[in-house]
C-alpha positions, -999 to 999 in steps of 0.1 A, spaced: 607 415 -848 583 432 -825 580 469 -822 578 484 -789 566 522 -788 583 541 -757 564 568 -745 589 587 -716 571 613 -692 582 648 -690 609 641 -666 607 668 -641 605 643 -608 627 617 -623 638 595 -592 661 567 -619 676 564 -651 644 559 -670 663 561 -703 688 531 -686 657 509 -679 647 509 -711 683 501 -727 688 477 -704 655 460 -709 668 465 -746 698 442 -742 676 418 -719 655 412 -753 679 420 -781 667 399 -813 628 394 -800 618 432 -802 628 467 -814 625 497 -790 611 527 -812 596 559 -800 561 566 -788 551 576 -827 564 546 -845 532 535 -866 515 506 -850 536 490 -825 531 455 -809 534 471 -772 534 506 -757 557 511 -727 549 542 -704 579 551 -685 572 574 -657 596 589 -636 582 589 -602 551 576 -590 524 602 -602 523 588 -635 516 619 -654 525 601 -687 492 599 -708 481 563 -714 452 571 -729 463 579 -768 487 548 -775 483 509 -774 499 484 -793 483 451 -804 491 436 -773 482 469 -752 509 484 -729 535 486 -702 536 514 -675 564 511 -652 570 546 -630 602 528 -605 636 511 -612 622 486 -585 591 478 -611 621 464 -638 614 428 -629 578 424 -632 584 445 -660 606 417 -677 584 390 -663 556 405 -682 574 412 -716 588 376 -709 553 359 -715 539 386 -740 558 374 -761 559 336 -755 523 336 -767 
């Protein structure tokens, strides 16, 4: 099974349920990868979940073997599962 690393930004803009977006994302995938947090030894994909659109999450310290995620909107959760969809089809 494939470890995603979720890295969560500070959460003082938060404009959704960043914590829902991941569990739902979660159930979308149950069985093809594991949702761990940002420290979990090296992971297969780093998700950065912002809150709002200033993206003050660092990227710049975590990628997985297949790099990472940012999503900063509810609105972004289908290119989001598009793009997790085909990561890991290869």
């Amino acid at each position: 099974m494939k470890t995603i690393a979720v890295k969560y930004c500070g959460g003082c803009n938060t404009r959704y349920d960043r914590v829902g977006l991941v569990k739902r994302l979660a159930e979308d995938f149950v069985g093809q990868c594991a949702f761990a947090g940002v420290d979990a030894p090296d992971p297969w994909l780093v998700l950065i979940v912002g809150g709002c659109g200033s993206n003050c999450a660092s990227q710049s310290d975590r990628h997985g073997t297949h790099g990472r995620l940012v999503v900063s909107s509810a609105d972004d959760y289908d290119m989001l599962h598009i793009q997790l969809r085909d990561l890991l089809k290869q």
